[in-house]
N, C-alpha and C positions, 0 to 999 in steps of 0.2 A: 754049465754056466761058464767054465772058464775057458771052454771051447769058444762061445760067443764071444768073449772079451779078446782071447787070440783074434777069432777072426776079424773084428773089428777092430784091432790094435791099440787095447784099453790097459792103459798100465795104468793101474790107481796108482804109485805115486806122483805119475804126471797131473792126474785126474787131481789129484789132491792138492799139486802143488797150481795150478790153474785156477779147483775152486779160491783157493789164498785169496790167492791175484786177486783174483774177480773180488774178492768179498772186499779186499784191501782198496782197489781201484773204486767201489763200491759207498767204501767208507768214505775216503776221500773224495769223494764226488759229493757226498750228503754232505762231511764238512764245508767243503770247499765252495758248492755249487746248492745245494740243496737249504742248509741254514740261513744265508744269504738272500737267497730268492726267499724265500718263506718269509723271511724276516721283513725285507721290502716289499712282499706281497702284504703282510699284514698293518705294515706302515702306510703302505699305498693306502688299502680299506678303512684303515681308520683316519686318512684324510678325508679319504670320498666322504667316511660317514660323518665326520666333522665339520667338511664342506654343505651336506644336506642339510646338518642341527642348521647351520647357521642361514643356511637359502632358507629353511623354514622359519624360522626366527625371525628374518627379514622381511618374509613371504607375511608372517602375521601381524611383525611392527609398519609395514608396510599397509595393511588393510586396518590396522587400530588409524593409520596416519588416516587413512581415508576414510573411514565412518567418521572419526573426528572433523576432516575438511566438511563432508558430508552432513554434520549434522551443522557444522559454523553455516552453510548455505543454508541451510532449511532452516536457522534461527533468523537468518541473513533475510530471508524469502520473508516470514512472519512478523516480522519488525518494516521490512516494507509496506505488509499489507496492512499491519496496524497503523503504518503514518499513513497510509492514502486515506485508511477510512477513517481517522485523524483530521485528516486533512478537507476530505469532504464533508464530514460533520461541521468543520469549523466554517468552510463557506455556504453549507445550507443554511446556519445558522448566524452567517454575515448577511447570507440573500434574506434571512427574513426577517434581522436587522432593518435591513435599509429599504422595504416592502414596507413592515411597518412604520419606520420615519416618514417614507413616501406619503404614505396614506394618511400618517399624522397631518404632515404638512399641507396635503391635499386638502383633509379638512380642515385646518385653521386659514387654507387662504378660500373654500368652499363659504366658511363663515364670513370670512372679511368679506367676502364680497356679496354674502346678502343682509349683512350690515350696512355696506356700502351703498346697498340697491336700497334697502330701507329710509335709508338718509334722504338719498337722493327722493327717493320715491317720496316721502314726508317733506320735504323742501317745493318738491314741486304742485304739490298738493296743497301746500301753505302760499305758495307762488299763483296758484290757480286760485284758490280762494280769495286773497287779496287781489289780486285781479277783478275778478268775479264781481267781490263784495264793490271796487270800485267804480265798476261797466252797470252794476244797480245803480249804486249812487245817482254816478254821472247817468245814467239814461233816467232814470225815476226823476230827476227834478229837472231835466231837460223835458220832459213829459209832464210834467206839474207845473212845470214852469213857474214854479216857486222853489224856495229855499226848506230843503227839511230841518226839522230838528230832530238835533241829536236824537232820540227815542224813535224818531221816524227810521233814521238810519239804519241804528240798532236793530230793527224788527227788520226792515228790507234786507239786512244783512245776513239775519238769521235765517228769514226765509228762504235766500241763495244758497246759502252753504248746505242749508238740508237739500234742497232741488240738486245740489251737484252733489252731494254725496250718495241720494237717491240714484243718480245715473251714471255712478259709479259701478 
């Protein structure tokens, strides 16, 4: 073996004084270079993951904001549709208000005016009569050619007014 180390010109003390080095260069690279990054690596990660807590946190106050917008419309929506059918209740129930005034009114001027008819209709019928009873008179004692009495009257009287009410 120490033939191979001649021939490859292996002096452990150099070997020795080289590992040093190395381990010393080695050290210093972990203080220097190594701690450092680790340490900002591990800072870095615990941003990101600070950064996520908070996206997520946002991400869920963000969607409570919007079920909340979401449900204010959909009460928003409900409260509309309760005033329309609010709303339409109150003029179905003005239309049949004034359907029924209509109709009230209808008949009380329906009545007026077969009161009116009746009046009239009894006026003229009291008009015809006296006429009538008159056109006897005057004709029966133009035809008699005398003067009736009263009692005469009275009877031709009565017998007109049945004959017109007969042909009635």
């Amino acid at each position: 073996m120490a033939e191979i180390f001649q021939a490859l010109s292996f002096e452990p003390w150099t070997f020795l004084f080289q590992a040093i080095n190395v381990a010393i260069v080695l050290g210093l690279l972990y203080l220097i270079l190594w701690k450092p990054l680790s340490q900002s690596f591990a800072n870095r990660e615990e941003k990101i993951e600070g950064d996520l807590r908070k996206a997520n946190s946002a991400k869920e106050e963000a969607e409570a904001i919007l079920s909340n917008y979401q449900h204010k419309i959909d009460e928003a929506h409900q409260e509309a549709q309760a005033i329309l059918e609010k709303t339409t209740k109150m003029a179905e129930n003005t239309r049949a208000e004034i359907v029924a005034q209509a109709r009230e009114e209808a008949g009380r001027v329906m009545e007026q005016a077969r009161m009116e008819i009746e009046r009239e209709k009894r006026a003229a019928l009291a008009a015809i009569r006296s006429q009538a009873a008159d056109l006897v008179v005057m004709t029966t004692s133009k035809v008699m050619a005398r003067a009736l009495t009263p009692s005469d009257q009275e009877h031709l009287v009565k017998e007109a007014l049945s004959e017109v009410e007969r042909l009635q």
